[in-house]
N, C-alpha and C positions, 0 to 999 in steps of 0.2 A: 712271872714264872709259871702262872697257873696256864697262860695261854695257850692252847696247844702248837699254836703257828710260829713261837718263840724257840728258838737256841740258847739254850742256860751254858756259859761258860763259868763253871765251878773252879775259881784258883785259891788253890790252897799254898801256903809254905811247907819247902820240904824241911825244914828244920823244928815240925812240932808234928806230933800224934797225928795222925792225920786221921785215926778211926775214931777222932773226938770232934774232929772241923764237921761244926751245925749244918753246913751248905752243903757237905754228902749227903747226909742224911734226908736235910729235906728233898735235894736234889731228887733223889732215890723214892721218895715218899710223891713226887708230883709228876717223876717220868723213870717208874718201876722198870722199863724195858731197853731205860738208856740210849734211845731212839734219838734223845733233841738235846742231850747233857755232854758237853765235852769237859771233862776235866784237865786243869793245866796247874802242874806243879811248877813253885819257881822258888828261888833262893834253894837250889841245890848245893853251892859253894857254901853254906850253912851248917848243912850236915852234919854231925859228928862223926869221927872216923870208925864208929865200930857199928853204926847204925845204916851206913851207905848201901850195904847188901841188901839190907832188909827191906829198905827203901825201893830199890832196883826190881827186886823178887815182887812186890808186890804192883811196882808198874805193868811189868811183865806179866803177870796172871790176867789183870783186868785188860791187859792188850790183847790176849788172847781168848779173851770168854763172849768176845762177838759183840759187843758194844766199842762205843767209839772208842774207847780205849784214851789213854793219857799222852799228855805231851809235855817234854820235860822243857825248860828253856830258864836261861841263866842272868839273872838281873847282873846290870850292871855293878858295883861297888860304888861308894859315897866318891875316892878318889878319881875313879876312871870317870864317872859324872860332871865331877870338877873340871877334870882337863877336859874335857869337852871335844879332842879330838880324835879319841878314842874307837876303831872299827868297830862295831859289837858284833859284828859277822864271824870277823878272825878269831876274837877272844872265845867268842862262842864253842867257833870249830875247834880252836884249842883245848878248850874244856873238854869237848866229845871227845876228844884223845886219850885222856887221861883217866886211868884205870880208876875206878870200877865205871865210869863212868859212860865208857866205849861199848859198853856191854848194852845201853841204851839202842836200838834199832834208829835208823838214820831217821827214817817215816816218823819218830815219836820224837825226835832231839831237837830245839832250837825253837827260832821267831822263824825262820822261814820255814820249818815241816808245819809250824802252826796257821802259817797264813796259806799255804796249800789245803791241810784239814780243814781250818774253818771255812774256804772254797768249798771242799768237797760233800759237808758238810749241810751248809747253806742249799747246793744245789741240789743235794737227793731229799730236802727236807720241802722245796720248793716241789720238788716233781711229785714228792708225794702229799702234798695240800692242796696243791693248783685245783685238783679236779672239785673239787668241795666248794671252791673260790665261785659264786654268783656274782654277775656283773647285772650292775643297776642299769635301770631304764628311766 
């Protein structure tokens, strides 16, 4: 984590404290400027239903405060795992459907806005080390 040429992907669960998960913290403590930390919340189907807003309200601040911002995305369940032939694209999109959850921004929701960011991610963090990068003789 300490490296600077490193991408910390911080996942926490959305179903506990989240201003208690150690890995913010330190996150915050070794890349203060949220430059090379992407955070990714999962087991939002978790939830409890009176705490969903709050959850949402606080994705949404940190998506707008000019750091990478958060990406939500929906694990599978023990059952749908079992059956094995389960779309996790569909169920996913299904999820984003459903209120409060829709309120999520398409850019932050799912595995695939996640494998987009961590793209976008990787490569503006590569353009900006490259130059630093010494090639041996």
């Amino acid at each position: 984590m300490k490296n600077p040429r490193s991408v910390m992907l911080t996942v926490v669960p959305a179903n506990v404290d989240i201003a208690t998960q150690e890995i913010i913290e330190i996150a915050r403590e070794i890349d203060p400027k949220g430059e090379r930390t992407l955070p990714i919340m999962t087991k939002i189907d978790l939830v409890d239903q009176g705490t969903q807003n709050r959850v949402i309200d606080m994705i949404e601040d940190q998506n707008t405060s000019g750091k990478l911002g958060w990406v939500v995305v929906r694990n599978l369940g023990q059952q749908e795992l079992e059956d094995g032939n389960v779309d996790r694209d569909l169920l996913e999109e299904k999820w984003h459907q459903i209120s409060p959850w829709n309120r999520v921004r398409a850019e932050n929701f799912g595995i695939n806005a996640l494998k987009k960011r961590l793209q976008e991610v990787l490569t503006s963090h590569v353009r900006r080390t490259f130059p630093s990068v010494s090639i041996l003789k």
